[in-house]
C-alpha positions as CSV (number, residue, x, y, z in Angstrom):
1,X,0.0,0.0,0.0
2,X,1.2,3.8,-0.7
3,X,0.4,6.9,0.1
4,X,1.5,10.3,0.3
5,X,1.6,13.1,2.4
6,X,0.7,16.5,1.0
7,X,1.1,20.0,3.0
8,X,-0.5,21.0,6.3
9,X,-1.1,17.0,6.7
10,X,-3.8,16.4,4.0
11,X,-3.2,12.3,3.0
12,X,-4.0,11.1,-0.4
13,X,-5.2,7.7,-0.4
14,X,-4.2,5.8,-3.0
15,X,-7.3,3.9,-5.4
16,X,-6.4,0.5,-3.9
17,X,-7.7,1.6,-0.8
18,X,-11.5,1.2,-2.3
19,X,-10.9,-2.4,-3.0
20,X,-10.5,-3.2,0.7
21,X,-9.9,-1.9,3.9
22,X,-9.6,-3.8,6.7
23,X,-11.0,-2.4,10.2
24,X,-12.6,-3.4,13.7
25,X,-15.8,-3.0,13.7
26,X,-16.7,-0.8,17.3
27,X,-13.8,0.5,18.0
28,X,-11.7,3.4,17.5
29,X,-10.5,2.3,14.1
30,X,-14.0,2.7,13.0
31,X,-14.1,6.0,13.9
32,X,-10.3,6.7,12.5
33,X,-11.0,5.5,9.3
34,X,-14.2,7.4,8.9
35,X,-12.0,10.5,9.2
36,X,-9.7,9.6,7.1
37,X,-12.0,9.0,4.5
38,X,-13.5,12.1,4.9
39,X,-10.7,14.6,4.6
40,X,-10.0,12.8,1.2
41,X,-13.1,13.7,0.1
42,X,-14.9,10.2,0.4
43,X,-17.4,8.5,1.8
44,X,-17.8,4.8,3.5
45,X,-19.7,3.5,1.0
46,X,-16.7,4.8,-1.1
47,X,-14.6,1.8,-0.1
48,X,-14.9,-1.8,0.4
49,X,-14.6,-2.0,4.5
50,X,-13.9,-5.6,5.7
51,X,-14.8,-5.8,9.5
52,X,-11.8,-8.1,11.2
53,X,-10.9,-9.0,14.7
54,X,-7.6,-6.6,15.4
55,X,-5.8,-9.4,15.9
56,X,-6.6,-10.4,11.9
57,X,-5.7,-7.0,10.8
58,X,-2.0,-7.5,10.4
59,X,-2.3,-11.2,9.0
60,X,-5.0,-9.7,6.4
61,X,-2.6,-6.9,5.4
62,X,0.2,-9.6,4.6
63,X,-1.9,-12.1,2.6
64,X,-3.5,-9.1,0.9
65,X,-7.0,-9.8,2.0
66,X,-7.1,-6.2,2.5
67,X,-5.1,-3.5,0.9
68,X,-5.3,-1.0,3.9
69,X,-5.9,-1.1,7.6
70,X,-6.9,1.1,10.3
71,X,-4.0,-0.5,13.2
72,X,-3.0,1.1,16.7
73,X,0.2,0.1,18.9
74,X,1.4,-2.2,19.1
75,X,-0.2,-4.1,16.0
76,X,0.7,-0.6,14.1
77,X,4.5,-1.3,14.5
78,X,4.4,-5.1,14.3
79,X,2.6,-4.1,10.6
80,X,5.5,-1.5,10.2
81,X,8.5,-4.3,11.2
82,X,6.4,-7.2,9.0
83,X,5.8,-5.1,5.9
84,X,8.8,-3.1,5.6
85,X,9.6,-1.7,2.5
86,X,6.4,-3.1,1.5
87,X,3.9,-1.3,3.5
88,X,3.6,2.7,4.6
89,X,2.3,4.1,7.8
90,X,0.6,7.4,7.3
91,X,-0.9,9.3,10.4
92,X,-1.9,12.8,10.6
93,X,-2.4,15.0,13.9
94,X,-4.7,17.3,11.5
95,X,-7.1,14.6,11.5
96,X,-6.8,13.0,15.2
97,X,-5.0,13.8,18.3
98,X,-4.7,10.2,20.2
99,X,-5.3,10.7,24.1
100,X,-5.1,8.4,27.3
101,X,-8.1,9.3,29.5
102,X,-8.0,8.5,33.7
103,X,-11.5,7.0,34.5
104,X,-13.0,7.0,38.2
105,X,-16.4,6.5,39.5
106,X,-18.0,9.9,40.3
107,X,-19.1,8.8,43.7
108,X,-15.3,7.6,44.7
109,X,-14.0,10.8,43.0
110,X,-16.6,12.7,45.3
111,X,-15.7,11.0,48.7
112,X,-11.9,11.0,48.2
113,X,-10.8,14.2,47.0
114,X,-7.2,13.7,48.6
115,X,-6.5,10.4,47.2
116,X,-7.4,11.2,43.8
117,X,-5.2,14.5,44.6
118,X,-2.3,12.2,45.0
119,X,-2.7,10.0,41.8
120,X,-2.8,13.2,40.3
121,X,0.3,14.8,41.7
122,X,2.3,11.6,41.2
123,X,1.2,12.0,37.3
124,X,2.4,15.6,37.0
125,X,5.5,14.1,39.2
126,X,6.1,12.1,36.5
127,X,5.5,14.6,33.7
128,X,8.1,16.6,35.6
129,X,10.8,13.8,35.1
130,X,10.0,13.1,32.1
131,X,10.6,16.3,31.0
132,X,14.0,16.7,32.8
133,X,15.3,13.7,31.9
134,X,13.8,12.1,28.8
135,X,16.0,9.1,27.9
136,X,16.4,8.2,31.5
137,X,12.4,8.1,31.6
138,X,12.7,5.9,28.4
139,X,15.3,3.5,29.0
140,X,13.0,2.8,32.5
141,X,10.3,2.0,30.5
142,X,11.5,-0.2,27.9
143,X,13.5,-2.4,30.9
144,X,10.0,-2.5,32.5
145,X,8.4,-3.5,29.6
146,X,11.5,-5.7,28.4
147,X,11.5,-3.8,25.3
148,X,13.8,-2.3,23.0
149,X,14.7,0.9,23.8
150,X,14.7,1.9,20.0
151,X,11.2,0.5,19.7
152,X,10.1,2.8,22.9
153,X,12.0,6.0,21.0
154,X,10.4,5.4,17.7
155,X,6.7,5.3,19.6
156,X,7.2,8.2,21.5
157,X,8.3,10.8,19.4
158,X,5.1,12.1,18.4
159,X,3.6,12.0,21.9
160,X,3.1,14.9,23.7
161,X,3.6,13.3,26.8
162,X,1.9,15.7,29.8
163,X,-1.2,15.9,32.0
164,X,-3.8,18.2,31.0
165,X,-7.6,18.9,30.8
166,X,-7.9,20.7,27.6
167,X,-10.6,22.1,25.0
168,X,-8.6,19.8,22.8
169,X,-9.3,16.4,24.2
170,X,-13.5,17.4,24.8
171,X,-13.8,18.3,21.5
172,X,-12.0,14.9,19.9
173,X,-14.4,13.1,22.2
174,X,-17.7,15.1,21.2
175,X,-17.3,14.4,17.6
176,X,-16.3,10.5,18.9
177,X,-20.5,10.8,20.4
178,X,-21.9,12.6,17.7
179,X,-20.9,10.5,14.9
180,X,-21.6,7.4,16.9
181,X,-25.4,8.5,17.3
182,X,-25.2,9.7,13.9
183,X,-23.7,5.7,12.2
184,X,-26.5,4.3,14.6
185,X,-29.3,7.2,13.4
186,X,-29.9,8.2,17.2
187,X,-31.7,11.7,17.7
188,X,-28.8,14.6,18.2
189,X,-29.9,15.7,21.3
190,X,-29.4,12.2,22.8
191,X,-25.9,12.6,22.5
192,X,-24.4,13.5,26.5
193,X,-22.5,16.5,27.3
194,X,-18.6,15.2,27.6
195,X,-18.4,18.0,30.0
196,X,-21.2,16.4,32.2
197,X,-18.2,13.4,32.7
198,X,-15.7,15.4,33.8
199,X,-13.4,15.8,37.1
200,X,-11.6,18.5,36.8
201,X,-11.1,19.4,41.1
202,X,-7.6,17.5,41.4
203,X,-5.7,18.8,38.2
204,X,-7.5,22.1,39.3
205,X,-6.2,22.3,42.9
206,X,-2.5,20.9,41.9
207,X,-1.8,22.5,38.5
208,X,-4.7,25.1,37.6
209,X,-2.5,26.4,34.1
210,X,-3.3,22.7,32.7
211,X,-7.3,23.3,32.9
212,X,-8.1,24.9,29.6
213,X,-11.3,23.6,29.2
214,X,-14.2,25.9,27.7
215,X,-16.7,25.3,30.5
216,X,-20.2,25.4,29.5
217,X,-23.5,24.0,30.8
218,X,-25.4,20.5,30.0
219,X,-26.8,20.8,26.0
């Protein structure tokens, strides 16, 4: 498979792509490719989508059963070390911004406030290191994870790697609801409120400048 990178991240897909692209149905890969489709101007029913357990993905990609397919880490990299000169990885930060979200029940949250101070301080703690220290913090986690440290270098160099609660991250996950009730024809204004869902008291209290979220009440 090929494809090209244009200016200010627009990706051209290449025509094999309609034949067959491979995907799981339900989660975020669904969502991905619809994206991707979009900002080149297509539509699903543009394409051939084949609907494959993740763990096919990779194994569908090298048989060509499908001539693209919607992967994340690590089955993104194994694709990447199994194709090689065969295969291309394009991604696109114009299109999606990846983020890993802390979940807590509301009524633990509520009753604990200093605990879930402290999980939050040790994250920023470790944001702080991480910052001060970068290839330390990576050669720590690839001996944890007995990986490669090359491997761990080549993964995070497009992170941004901090603790926030930004405008950014709300509005990824609004669009996430909206065009889920939209694929499944559900009524707009069943669609919740991300903000309704979110805990912002600990970040707040220990780090106020990384709370840039546009606060607004329940749609």
């Amino acid at each position: 498979m090929e494809a090209t990178v244009a200016e200010r991240g627009q990706i051209t897909l290449p025509k094999s792509v309609r034949d067959a692209l491979g995907l799981s149905k339900g989660t975020s890969s669904e969502y991905l490719a619809h994206l991707f489709l979009m900002v080149n101007g297509m539509e699903p029913s543009d394409v051939t989508i084949k609907d494959l357990p993740p763990e096919q993905l990779l194994k569908s990609l090298q048989s060509g059963a499908v001539d693209a397919a919607c992967l994340w880490h690590p089955n993104l990299q194994s694709a990447i070390d199994a194709l090689g000169e065969r295969g291309t990885a394009f991604q696109s930060d114009v299109v999606y911004i990846w983020t890993l979200s802390l979940i807590g029940r509301k009524d633990f949250l509520e009753a604990n406030p200093a605990a879930t101070r402290a999980i939050v301080r040790a994250l920023l703690t470790a944001q702080d290191d991480y910052e001060s220290g970068e290839d330390r913090i990576l050669q720590m986690i690839a001996d944890v994870n007995a990986t490669p440290l090359g491997w761990v270098k080549n993964n995070s160099r497009n992170l941004i790697l901090g603790v926030s609660l930004n405008q950014s991250a709300i509005s990824v996950l609004d669009d996430n609801l909206r065009w889920e009730a939209r694929i499944k024809k559900r009524h707009p204004k069943t669609v919740p409120n991300p903000l309704d869902y979110v805990y912002w008291d600990a970040l707040e209290s220990e780090r106020p400048e990384a709370v840039t979220i546009i606060r607004t009440t329940s749609r």
